[in-house]
BADREN-973531 format. One record per residue (C-alpha): x, y, z; residue in three letters. Coordinates in nm, 2 decimals, decimal comma, always signed. Layout:
// BADREN-973531
{{X; Y; Z}; ALA}
...
// end
This chain:
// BADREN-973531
{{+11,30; +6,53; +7,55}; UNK}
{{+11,09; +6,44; +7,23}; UNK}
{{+10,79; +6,52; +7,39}; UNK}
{{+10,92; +6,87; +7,45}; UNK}
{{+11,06; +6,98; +7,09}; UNK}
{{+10,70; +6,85; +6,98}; UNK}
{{+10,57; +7,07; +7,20}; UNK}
{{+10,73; +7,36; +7,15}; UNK}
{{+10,72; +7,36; +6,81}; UNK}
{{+10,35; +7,31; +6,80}; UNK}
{{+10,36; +7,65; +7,03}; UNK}
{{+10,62; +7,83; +6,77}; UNK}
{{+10,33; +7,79; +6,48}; UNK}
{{+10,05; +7,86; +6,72}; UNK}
{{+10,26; +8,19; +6,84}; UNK}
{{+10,33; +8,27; +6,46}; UNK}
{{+9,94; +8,26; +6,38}; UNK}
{{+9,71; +8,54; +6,43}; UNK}
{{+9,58; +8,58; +6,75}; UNK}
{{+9,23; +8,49; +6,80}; UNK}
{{+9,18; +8,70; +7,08}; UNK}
{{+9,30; +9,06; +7,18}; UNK}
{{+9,21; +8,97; +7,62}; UNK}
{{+9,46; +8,87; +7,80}; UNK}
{{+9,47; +8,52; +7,96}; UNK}
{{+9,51; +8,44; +8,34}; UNK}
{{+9,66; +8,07; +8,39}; UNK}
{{+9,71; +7,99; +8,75}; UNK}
{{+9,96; +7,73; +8,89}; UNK}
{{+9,88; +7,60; +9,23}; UNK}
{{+9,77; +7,33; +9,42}; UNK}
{{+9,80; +7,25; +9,82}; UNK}
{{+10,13; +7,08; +9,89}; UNK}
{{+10,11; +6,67; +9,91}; UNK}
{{+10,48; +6,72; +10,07}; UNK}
{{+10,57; +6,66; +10,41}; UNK}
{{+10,80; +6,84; +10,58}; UNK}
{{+11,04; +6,57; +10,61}; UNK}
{{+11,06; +6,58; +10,18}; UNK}
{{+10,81; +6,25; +10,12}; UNK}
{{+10,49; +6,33; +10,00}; UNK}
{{+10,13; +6,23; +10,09}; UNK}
{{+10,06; +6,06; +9,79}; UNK}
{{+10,15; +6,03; +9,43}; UNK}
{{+9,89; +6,28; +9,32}; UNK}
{{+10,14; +6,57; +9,21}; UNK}
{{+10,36; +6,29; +8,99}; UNK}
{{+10,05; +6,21; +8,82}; UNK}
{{+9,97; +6,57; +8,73}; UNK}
{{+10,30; +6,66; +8,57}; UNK}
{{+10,26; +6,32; +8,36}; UNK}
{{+10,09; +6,27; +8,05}; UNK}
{{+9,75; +6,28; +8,04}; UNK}
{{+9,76; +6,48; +8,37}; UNK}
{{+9,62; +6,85; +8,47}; UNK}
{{+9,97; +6,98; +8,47}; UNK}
{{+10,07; +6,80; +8,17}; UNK}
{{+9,74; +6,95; +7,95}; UNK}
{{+9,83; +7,31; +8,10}; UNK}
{{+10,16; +7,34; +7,89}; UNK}
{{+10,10; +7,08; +7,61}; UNK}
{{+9,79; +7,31; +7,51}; UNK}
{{+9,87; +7,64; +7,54}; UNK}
{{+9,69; +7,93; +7,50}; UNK}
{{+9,74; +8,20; +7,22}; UNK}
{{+9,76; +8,56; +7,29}; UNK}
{{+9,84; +8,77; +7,61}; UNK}
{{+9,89; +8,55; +7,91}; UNK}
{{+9,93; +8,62; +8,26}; UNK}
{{+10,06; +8,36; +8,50}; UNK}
{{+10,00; +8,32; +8,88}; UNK}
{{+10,24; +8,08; +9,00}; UNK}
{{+10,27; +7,97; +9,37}; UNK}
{{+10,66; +7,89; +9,40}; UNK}
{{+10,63; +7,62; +9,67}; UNK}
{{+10,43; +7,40; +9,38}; UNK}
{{+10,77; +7,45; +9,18}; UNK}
{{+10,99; +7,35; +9,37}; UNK}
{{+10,79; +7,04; +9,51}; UNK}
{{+10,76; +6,96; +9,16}; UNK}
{{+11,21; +6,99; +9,11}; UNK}
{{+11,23; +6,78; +9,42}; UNK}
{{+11,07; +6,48; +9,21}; UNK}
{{+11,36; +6,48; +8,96}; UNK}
{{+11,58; +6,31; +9,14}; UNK}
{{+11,36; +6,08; +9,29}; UNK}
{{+11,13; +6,11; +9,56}; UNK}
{{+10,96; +5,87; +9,85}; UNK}
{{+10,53; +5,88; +9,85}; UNK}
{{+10,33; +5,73; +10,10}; UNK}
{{+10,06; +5,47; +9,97}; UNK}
{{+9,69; +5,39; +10,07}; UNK}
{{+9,79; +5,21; +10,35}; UNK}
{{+10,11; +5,45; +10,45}; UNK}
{{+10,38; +5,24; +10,35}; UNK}
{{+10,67; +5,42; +10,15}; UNK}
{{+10,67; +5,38; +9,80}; UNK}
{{+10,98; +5,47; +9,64}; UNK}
{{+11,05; +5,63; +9,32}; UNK}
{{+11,39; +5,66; +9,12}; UNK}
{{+11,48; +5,95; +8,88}; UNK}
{{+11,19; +6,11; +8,76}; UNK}
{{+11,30; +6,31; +8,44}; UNK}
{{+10,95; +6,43; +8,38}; UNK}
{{+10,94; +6,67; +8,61}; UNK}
{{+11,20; +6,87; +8,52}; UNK}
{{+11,12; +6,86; +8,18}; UNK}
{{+10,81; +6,97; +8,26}; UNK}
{{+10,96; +7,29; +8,44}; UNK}
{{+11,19; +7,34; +8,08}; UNK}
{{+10,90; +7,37; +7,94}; UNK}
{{+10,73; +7,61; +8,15}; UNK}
{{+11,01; +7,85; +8,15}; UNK}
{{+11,00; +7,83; +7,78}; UNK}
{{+10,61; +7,89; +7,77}; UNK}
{{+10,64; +8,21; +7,97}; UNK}
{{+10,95; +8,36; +7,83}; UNK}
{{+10,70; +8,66; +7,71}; UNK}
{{+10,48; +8,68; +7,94}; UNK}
{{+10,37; +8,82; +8,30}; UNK}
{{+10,43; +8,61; +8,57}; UNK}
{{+10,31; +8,70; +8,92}; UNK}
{{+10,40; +8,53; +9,26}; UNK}
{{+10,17; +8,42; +9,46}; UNK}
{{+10,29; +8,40; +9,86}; UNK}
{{+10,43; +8,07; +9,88}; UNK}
{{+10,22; +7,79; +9,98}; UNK}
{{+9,85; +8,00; +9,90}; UNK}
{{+9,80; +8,01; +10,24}; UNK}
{{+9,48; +8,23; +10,38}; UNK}
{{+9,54; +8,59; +10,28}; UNK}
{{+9,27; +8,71; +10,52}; UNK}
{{+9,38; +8,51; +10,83}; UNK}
{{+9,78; +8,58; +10,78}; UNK}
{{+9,70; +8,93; +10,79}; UNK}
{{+9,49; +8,94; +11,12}; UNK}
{{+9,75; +8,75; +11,29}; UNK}
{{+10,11; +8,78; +11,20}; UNK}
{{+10,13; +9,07; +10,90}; UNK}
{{+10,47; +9,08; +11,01}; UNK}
{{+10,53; +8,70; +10,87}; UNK}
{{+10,30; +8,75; +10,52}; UNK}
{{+10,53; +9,03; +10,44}; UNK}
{{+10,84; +8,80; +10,48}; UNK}
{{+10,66; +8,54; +10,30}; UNK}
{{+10,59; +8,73; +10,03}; UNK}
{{+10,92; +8,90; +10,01}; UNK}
{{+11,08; +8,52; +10,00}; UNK}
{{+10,83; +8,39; +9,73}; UNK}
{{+10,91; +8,66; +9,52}; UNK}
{{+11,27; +8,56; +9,51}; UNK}
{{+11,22; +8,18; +9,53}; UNK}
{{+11,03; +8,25; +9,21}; UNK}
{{+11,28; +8,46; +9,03}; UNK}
{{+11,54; +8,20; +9,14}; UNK}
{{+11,32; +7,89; +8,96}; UNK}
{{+11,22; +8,10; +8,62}; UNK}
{{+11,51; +8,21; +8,58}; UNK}
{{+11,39; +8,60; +8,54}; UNK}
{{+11,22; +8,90; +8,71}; UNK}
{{+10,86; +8,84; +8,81}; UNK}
{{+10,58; +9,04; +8,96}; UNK}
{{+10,56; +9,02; +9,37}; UNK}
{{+10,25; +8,94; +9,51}; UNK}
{{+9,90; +9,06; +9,57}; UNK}
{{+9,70; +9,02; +9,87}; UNK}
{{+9,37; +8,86; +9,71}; UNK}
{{+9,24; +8,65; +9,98}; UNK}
{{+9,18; +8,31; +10,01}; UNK}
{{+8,96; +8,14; +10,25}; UNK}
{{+9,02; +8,01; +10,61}; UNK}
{{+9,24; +7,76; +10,67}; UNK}
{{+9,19; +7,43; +10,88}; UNK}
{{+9,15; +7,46; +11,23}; UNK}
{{+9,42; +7,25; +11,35}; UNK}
{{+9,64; +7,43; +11,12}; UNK}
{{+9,53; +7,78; +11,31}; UNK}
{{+9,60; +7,60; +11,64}; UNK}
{{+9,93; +7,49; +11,54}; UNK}
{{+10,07; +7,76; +11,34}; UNK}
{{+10,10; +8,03; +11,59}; UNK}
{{+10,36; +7,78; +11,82}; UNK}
{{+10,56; +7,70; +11,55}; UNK}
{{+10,59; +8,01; +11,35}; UNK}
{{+10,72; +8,17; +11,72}; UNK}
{{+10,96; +7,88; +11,75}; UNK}
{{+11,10; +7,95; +11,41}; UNK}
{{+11,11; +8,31; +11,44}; UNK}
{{+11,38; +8,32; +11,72}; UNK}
{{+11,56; +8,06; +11,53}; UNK}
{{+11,60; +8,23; +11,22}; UNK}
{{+11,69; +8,52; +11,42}; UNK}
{{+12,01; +8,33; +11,52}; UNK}
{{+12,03; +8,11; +11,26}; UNK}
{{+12,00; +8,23; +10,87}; UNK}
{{+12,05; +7,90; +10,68}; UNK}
{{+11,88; +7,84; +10,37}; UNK}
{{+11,74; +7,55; +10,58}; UNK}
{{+11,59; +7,76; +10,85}; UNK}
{{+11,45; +7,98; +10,60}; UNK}
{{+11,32; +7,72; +10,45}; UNK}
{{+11,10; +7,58; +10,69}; UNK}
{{+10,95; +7,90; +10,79}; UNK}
{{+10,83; +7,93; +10,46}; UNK}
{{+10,68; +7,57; +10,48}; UNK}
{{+10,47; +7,65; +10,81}; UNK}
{{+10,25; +7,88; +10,51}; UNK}
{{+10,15; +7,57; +10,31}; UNK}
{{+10,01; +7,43; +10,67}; UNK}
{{+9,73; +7,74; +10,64}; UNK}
{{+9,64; +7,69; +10,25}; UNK}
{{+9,25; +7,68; +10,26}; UNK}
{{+9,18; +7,43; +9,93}; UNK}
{{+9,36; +7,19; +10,20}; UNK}
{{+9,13; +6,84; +10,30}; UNK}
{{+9,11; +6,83; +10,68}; UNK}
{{+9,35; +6,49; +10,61}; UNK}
{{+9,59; +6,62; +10,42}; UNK}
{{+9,61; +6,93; +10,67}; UNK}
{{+9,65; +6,74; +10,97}; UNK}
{{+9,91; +6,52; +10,81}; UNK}
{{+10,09; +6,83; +10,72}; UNK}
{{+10,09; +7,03; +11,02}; UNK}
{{+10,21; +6,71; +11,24}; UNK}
{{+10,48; +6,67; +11,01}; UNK}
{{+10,63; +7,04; +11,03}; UNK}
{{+10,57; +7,00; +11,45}; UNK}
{{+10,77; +6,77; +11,46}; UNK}
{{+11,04; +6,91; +11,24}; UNK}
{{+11,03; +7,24; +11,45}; UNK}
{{+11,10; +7,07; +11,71}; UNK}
{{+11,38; +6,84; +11,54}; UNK}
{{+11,53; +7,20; +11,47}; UNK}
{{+11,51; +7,34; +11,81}; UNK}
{{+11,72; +6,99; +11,93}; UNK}
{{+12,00; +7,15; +11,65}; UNK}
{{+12,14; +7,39; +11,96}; UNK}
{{+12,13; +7,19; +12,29}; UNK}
{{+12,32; +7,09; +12,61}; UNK}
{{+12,45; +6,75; +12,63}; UNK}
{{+12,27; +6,57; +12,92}; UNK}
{{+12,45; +6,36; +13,18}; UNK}
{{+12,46; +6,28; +13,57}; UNK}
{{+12,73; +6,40; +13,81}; UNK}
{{+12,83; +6,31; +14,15}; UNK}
{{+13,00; +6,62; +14,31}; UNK}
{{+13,25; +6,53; +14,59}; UNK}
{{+13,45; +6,88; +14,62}; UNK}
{{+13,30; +7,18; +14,78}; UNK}
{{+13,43; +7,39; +14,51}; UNK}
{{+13,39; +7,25; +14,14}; UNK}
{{+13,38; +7,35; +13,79}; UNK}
{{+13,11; +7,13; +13,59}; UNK}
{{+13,22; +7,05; +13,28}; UNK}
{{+12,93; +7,05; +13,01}; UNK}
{{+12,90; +7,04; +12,65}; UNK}
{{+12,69; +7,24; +12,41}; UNK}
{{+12,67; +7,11; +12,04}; UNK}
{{+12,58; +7,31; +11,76}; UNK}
{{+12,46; +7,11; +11,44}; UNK}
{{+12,33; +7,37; +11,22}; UNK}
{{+12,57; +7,49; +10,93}; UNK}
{{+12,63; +7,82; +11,13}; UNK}
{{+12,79; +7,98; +11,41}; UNK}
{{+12,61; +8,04; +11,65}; UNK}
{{+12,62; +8,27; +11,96}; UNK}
{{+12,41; +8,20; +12,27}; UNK}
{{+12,35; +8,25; +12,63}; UNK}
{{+12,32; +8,01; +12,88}; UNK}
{{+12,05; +8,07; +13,15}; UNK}
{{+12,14; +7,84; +13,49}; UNK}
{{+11,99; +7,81; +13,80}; UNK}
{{+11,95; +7,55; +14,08}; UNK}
{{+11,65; +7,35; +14,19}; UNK}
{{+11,70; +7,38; +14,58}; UNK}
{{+11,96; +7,59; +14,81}; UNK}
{{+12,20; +7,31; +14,83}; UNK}
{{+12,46; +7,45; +14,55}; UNK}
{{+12,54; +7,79; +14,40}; UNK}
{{+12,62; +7,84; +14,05}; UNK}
{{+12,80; +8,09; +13,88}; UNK}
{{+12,65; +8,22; +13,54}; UNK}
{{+12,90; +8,21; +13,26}; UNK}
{{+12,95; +8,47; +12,95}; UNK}
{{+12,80; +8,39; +12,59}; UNK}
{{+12,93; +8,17; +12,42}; UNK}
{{+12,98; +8,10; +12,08}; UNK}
{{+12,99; +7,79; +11,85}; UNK}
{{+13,15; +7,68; +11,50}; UNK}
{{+12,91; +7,50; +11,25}; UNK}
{{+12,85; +7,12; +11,33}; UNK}
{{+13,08; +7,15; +11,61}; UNK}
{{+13,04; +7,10; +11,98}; UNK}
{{+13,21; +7,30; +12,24}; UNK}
{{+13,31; +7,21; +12,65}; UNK}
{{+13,24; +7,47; +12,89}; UNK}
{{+13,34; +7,45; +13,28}; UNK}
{{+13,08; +7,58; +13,49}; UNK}
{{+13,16; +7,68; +13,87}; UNK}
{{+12,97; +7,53; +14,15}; UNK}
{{+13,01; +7,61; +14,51}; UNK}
{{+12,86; +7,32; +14,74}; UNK}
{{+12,67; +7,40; +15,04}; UNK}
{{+12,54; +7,09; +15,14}; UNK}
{{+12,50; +6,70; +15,06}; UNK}
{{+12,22; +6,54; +14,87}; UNK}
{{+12,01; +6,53; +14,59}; UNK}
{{+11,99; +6,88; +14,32}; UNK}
{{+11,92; +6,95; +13,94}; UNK}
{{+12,08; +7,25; +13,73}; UNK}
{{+11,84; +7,41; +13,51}; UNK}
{{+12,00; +7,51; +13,18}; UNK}
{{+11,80; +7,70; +12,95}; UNK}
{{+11,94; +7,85; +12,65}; UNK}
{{+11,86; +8,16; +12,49}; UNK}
{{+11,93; +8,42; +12,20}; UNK}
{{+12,14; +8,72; +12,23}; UNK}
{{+11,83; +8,90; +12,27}; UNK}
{{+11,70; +8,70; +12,52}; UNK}
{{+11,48; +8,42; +12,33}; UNK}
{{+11,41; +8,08; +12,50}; UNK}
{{+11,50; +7,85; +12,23}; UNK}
{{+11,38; +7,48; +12,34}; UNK}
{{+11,27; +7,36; +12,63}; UNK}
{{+11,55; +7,40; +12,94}; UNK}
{{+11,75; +7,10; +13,01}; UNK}
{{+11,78; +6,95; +13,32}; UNK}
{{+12,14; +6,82; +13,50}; UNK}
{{+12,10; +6,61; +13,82}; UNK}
{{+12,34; +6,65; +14,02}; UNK}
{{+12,46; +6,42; +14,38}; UNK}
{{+12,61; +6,64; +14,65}; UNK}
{{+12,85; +6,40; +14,85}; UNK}
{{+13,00; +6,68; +15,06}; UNK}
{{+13,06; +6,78; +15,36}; UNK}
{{+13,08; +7,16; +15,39}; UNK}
{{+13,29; +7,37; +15,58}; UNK}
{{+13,01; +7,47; +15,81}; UNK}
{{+13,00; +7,10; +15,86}; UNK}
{{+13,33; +7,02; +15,92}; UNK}
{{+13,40; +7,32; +16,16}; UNK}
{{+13,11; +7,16; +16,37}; UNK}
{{+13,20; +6,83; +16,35}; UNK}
{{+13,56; +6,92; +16,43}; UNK}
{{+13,46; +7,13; +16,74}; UNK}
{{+13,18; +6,84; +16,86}; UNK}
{{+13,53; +6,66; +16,86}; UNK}
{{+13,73; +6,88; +17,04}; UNK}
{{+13,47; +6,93; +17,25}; UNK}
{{+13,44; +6,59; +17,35}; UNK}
{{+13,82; +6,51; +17,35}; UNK}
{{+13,82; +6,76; +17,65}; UNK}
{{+13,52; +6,65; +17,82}; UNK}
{{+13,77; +6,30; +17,79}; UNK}
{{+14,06; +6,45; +17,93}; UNK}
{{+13,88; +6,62; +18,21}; UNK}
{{+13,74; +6,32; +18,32}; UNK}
{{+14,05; +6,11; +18,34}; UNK}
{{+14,23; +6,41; +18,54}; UNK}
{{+13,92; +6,35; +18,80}; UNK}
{{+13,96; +6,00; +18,83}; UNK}
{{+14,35; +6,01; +18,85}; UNK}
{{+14,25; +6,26; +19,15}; UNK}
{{+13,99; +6,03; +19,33}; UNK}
{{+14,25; +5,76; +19,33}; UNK}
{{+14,47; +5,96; +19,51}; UNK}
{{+14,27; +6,13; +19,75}; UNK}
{{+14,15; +5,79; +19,87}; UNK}
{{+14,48; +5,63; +19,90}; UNK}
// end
């Protein structure tokens, strides 16, 4: 904390001097994100920048006088808060490195919100992504982004701050255009059920993905990292799996659908049968308490024995496919009531055909004595 009284009393004399200069100063804060989705970053490069003797570090210990403008990309901030309390970076040869309480960084922010206590500070949409290629391909999801970074900055200065512009900024990688469209879909329907600061979270992330100052590396690092925490998301609403053997021509399924997010949910369960040999009743929505798992019986009428699968895909109230369907096998060891009435009547039929004969033969005996 040293550091930062000398600091900002070296700013309090500079302030009280005259200003060299009537222009007004533009200062922009952002880099590409070095963190994965999972919260460890790709290296140790962003530490090193808030520490002394890095760029980050000489930004604020050197400030300039006069008018200032800042552009500040909020994903950078809070990348930089997340290394306060300690954070996990991958080396040169991918092994974790981990790193206790980092007090740097937040003094770092202190300072920053003391720096631009008087001056303009303007959002940039979270993560820098590509102005240009957001707005040819989902406009719909810039404005959100931009409507988010403007409060995710507000909420880390600590004050009102300009929203964004749409200046543009390159083209992003291409294996971050192949993958974004996918997961931003995938992401979409859930936060349309889900509204979680989580949820919204990770949408936001999918923009760093598209961020054109990204290295191809870095990128591709990225991108795999917030596929497979999509998906880890979309496994947060799902049907327990299991196998069943069905001996009853009539029988209610029992399966369970868990729910871990920290919201309740309301869904729709889409079921239908691989082959003719069952029939399945659809059941009504359903809905689900936060980290909580909930039974449902499902009726089945059996037509015929052998081998059958349930298909269970679950959807939004609007409709949405959320995940890939789930599949239930299921053995059919019954005999149906088409079955048994033929069987039965083969019996009776022969039982007859018995009894006939043996009136014959009592006949024959007699007629020949």
């Amino acid at each position: 904390m040293k550091k930062i009284a000398l600091l900002i009393s070296g700013f309090l004399i500079a302030f009280a001097s005259p200003s060299i200069s009537s222009a007004e100063t533009l200062i922009n804060l952002n880099k590409p994100s070095t963190q994965l989705a999972d919260g460890r970053f790709i290296n140790n490069d962003l530490a090193l920048s808030v520490s002394p003797g890095g760029d980050l570090d000489a930004l604020l210990s050197k400030p300039v006088r006069g008018a200032r403008t800042w552009v500040i990309d909020p994903a950078l901030l809070e990348e930089i808060a997340s290394l306060g309390d300690g954070y996990t970076y991958l080396d040169g040869d991918g092994e974790e490195v981990i790193v206790g309480d980092f007090p740097i960084a937040n003094e770092w922010l202190t300072l920053l919100r003391f720096l631009t206590r008087n001056d303009r500070i303007v959002a940039t949409t979270y993560g820098s992504p590509s102005i240009s290629y957001l707005s040819r391909i989902a406009p719909g999801e810039l404005a959100i982004y931009n409507q988010l970074s403007l409060i995710r900055l507000q909420e880390l200065m600590g004050r009102d701050v300009i929203a964004p512009d749409s200046k543009d900024a390159g083209e992003p990688t291409a294996v971050a255009r192949n993958s974004y469209n996918p997961m931003r879909k995938t992401i979409r329907v859930l936060n349309s059920l889900v509204t979680t600061s989580d949820v919204e979270t990770l949408r936001l992330g999918l923009a760093k993905t598209l961020n054109p100052s990204l290295s191809r590396a870095n990128a591709t690092l990225l991108t795999r990292s917030y596929q497979s925490e999509v998906k880890r998301f979309e496994k947060r609403i799902r049907v327990s799996s299991g196998n069943y053997t069905i001996t009853a021509s009539r029988y209610e399924l029992p399966l369970t659908v868990i729910n871990d997010f920290d919201q309740q949910v309301s869904v729709d369960l889409d079921i239908t049968t691989t082959n003719s040999r069952v029939l399945v009743d659809q059941i009504p929505r359903i809905t689900i308490d936060p980290r909580s798992q909930l039974q449902i019986k499902v009726p089945l009428n059996v037509i015929a024995s052998g081998d059958t699968s349930l298909r269970i895909q679950i959807r939004t109230p609007k409709g949405s496919s959320i995940g890939e369907a789930e599949r239930i096998p299921l053995r059919l060891a019954v005999i149906s009531p088409v079955t048994t009435w033929f069987t039965t009547g083969m019996a009776i039929i022969l039982l007859l055909a018995a009894i006939i004969q043996s009136v014959r033969r009592v006949k024959r005996r007699k007629n020949h004595e």
